[in-house]
DRENLOLO-834023 format. One record per residue (C-alpha): residue number from 1; residue in one letter; x, y, z. Coordinates in Angstrom, 3 decimals, decimal comma. Example, Ala and Ser with C-alpha at 12.3 -4.5 7.8 and 13.67 -1.06 7.14 Angstrom:
<recs>
REC   n res        x        y        z
REC   1   A   12,300   -4,500    7,800
REC   2   S   13,670   -1,060    7,140
</recs>
This chain:
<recs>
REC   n res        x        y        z
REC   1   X   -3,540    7,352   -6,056
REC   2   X   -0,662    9,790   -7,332
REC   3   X    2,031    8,084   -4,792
REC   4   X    0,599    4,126   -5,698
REC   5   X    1,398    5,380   -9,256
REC   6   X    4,393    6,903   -8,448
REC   7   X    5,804    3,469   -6,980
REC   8   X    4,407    1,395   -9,806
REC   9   X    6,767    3,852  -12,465
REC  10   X    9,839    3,989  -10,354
REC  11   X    9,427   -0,569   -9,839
REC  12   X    8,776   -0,397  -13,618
REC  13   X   11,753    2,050  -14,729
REC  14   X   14,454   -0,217  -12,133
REC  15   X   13,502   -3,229  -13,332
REC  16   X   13,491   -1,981  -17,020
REC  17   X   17,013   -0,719  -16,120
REC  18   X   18,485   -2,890  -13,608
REC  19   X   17,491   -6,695  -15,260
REC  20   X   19,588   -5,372  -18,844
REC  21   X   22,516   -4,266  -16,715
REC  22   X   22,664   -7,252  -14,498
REC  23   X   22,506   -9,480  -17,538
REC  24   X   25,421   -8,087  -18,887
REC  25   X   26,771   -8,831  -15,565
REC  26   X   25,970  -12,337  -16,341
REC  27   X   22,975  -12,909  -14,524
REC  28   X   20,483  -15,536  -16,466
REC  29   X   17,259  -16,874  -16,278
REC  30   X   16,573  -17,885  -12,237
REC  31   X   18,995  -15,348  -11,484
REC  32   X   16,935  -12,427  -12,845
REC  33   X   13,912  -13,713  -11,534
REC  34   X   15,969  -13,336   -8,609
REC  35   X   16,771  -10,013   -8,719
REC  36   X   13,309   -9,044  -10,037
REC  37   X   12,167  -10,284   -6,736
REC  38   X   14,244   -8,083   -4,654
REC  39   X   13,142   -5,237   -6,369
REC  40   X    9,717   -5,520   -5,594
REC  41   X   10,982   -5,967   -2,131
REC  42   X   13,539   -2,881   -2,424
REC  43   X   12,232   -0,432   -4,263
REC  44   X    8,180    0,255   -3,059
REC  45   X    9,440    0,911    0,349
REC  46   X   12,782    3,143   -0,643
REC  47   X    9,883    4,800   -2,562
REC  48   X    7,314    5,071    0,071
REC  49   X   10,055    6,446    2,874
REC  50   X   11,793    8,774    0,774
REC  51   X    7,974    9,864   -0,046
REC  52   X    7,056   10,265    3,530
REC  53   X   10,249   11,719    4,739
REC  54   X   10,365   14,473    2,083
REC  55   X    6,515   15,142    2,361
REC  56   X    6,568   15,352    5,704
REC  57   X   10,448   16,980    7,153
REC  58   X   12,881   19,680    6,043
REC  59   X   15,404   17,119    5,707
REC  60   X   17,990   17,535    2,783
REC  61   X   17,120   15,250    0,342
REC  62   X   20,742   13,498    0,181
REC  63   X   19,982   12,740    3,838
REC  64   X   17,136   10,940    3,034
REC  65   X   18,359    9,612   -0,132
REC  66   X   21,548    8,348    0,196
REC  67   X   20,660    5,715    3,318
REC  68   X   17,921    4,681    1,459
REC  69   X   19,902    3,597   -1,373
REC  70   X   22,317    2,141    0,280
REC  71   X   20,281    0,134    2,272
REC  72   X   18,928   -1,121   -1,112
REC  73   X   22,560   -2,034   -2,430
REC  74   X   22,665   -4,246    0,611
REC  75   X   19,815   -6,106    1,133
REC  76   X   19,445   -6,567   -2,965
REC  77   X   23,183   -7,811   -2,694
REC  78   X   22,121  -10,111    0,521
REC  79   X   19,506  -11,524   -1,274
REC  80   X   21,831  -11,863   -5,034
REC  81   X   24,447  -13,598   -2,363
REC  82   X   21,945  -16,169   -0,778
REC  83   X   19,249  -17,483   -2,741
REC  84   X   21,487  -16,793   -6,515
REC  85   X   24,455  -17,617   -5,247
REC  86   X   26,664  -14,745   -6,751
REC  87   X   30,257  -14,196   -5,266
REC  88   X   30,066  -10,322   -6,734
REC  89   X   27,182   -9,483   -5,423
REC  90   X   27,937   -6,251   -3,905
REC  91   X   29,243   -4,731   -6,641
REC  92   X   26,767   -6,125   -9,046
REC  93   X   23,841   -4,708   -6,935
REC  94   X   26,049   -1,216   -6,575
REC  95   X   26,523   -0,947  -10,292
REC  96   X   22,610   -1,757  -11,134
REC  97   X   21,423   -0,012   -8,538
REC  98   X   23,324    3,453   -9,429
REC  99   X   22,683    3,158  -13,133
REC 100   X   18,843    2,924  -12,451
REC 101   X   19,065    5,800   -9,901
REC 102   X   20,707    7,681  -12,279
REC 103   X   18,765    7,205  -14,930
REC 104   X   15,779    8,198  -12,577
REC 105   X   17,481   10,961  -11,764
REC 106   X   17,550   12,651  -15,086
REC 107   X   14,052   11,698  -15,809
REC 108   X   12,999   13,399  -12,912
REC 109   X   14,825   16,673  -13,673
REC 110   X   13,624   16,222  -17,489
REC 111   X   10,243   16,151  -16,185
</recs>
C-alpha cells in the first residue's frame, strides 16, 4: 500500500509539473494528452525500479537514479517525436523532465 501510494504522488506531482512546463513549450491540447500518456508509461516503472533497487542493493543512489531518468528523457521524447510530432523533442522532454525531478527532489528533502 505505502509504495502504490508512493507512485500515485510522484505520477500526480510530474504531471502537475511537467504538463505547465511543456505548455509553455508550446505543447496544446492532443499534444498534452500526449505527454500525459507517456507519463503514466514513464514514471510508475522509474518509480517501481528505483524502489526495488534501493530497497533491495547498496547501490549509490545516482547509480540507480540517473539511468532511470534518462531512460525516461528518451522514451518520453520517442514518444513526443512519433505520435505528437515535435521536432524538439529531446530537449523538451529534458527540460520537463528535470524541472519535475527537481522539484521532487526538494520535496523529498523538505519532507
Amino acid at each position: 500500500m505505502k509504495l502504490l501510494l508512493l507512485m500515485l504522488i510522484c505520477l500526480a506531482l510530474t504531471e502537475a509539473v511537467e504538463l505547465p512546463v511543456l505548455y509553455l513549450l508550446g505543447f496544446r491540447r492532443r499534444e498534452l494528452i500526449i505527454a500525459a500518456l507517456a507519463n503514466v508509461v514513464t514514471n510508475p516503472p522509474v518509480v517501481l525500479i528505483r524502489f526495488v533497487l534501493l530497497s533491495l542493493t547498496s547501490l549509490p543512489e545516482w547509480s540507480v537514479v540517473l539511468p532511470l531518468e534518462i531512460s525516461a528523457v528518451l522514451v518520453e521524447a520517442l514518444i513526443y517525436r512519433r505520435a505528437a510530432g515535435r521536432k524538439r523533442a529531446l530537449p523538451e522532454s529534458f527540460i520537463a523532465n528535470a524541472l519535475s525531478y527537481s522539484l521532487g527532489l526538494v520535496i523529498s528533502i523538505l519532507i
